[in-house]
C-alpha positions as CSV (number, residue, x, y, z in Angstrom):
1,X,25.0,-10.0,3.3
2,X,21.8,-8.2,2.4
3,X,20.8,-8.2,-1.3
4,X,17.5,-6.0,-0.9
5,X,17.1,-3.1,1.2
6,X,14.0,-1.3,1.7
7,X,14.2,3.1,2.6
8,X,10.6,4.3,3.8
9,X,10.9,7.9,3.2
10,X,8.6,10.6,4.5
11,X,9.0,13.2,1.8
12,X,7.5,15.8,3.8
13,X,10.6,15.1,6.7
14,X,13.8,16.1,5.5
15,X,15.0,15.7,8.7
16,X,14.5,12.1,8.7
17,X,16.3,11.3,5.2
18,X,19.2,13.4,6.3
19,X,19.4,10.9,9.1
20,X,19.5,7.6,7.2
21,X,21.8,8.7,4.2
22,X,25.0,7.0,5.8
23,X,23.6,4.1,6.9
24,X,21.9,3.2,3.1
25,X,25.2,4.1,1.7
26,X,26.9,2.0,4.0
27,X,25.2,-1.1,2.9
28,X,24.5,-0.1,-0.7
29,X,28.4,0.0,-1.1
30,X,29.1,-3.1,1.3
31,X,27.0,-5.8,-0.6
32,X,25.5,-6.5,-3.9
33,X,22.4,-4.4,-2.8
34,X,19.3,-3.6,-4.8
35,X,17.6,-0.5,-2.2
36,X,14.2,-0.1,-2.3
37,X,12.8,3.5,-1.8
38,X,9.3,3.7,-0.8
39,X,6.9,6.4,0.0
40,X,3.6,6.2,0.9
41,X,0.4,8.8,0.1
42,X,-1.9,8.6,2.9
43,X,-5.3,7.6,2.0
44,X,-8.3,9.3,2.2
45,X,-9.1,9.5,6.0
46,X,-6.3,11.8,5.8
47,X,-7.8,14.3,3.2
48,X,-11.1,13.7,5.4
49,X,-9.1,15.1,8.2
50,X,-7.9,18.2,5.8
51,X,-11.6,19.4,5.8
52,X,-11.7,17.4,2.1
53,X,-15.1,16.3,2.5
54,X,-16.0,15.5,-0.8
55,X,-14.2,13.5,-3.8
56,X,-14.3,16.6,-5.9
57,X,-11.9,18.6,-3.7
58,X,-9.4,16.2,-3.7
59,X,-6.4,16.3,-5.6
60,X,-5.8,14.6,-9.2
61,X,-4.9,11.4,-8.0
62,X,-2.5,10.5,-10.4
63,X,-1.2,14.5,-10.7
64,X,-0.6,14.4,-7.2
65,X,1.2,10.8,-7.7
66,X,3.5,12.2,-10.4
67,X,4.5,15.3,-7.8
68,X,5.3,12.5,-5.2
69,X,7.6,10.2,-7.7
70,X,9.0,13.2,-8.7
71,X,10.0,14.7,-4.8
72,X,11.4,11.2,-4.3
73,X,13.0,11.0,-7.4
74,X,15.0,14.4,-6.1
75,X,15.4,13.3,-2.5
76,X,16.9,9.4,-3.5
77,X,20.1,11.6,-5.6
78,X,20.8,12.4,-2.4
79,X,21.9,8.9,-1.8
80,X,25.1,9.2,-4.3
81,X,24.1,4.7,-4.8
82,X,24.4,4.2,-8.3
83,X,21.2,4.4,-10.9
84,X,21.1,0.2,-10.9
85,X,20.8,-0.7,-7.9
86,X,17.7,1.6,-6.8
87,X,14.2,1.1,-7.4
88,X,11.5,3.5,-6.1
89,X,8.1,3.0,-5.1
90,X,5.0,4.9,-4.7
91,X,1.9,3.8,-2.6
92,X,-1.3,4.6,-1.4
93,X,-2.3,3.9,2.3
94,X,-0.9,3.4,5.4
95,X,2.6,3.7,5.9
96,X,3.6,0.7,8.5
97,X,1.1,-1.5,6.0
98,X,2.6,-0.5,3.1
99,X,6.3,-0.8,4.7
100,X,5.5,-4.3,5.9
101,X,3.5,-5.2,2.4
102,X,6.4,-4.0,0.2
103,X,8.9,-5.5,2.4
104,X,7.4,-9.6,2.4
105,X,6.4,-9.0,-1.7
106,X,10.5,-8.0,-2.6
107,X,11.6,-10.3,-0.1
108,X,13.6,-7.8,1.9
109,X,16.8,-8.4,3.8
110,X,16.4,-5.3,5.9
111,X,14.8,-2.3,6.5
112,X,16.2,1.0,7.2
113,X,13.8,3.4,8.8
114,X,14.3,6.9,10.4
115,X,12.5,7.4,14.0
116,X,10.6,10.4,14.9
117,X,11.5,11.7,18.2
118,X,8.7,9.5,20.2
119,X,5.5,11.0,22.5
120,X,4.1,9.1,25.7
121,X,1.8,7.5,23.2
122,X,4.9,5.3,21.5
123,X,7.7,6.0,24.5
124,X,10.3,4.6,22.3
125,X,9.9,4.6,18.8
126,X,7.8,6.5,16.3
127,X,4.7,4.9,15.8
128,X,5.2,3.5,12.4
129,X,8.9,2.8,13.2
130,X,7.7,0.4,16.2
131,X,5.1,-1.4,14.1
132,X,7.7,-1.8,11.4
133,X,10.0,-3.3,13.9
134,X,7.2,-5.6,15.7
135,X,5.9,-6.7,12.4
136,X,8.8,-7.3,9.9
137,X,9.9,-10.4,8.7
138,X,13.2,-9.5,8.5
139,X,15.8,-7.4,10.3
140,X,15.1,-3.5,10.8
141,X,17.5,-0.9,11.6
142,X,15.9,1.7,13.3
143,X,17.9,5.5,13.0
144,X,17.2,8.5,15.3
């Protein structure tokens, strides 16, 4: 039924992966699945709100890439899906952007995405979970 499936993973919430293991394994195994794993590196407003002020103190762009392919590396053997039907990505910016961006360029069939526990700001959903789900062009399955 779905032949690509996209993961957002947070690296920094293990929390959330833990939560949408069974579901990507579920599909993986049910269909002729390629999955997706993406994680995103915020961009610099979020260094800016570190106290990062100048380009100088921020990390080794590509040395702090490499840590982050490497984390997701670790976290997607959690998965137990075999070696050829994962891909993983790495990207710089915002996450629901990046989400939706990666999503319509591999032509995804669904999206599985973990939900924060929401705040009166997003009553529901996380925030990028609910702009995921507004936004997408194909089906999302939100986990909580």
């Amino acid at each position: 039924m779905y032949n690509s499936i996209l993961v957002p993973i947070d690296i920094s919430e293990g929390d959330l992966t833990q939560q949408v293991i069974s579901h990507v394994q579920t599909h993986a195994v049910m269909n002729t699945t390629k999955v997706h794993f993406l994680t995103v590196i915020p961009s610099l407003p979020y260094y800016s709100s570190l106290g990062l002020a100048y380009s100088v103190e921020m990390p080794k762009m590509q040395e702090f890439r490499e840590e982050v392919q490497a984390k997701l590396d670790d976290i997607v053997k959690q998965f137990k899906i075999p070696a050829n039907k994962i891909q993983t990505h790495v990207t710089t910016g915002s996450p629901k952007d990046q989400i939706l961006k990666l999503a319509d360029t591999m032509s995804t069939d669904l999206i599985i995405i973990a939900s924060h526990r929401p705040d009166i700001s997003t009553y529901l959903l996380g925030s990028t979970a609910a702009a995921v789900v507004r936004h997408a062009k194909c089906a999302v399955l939100v986990v909580r």
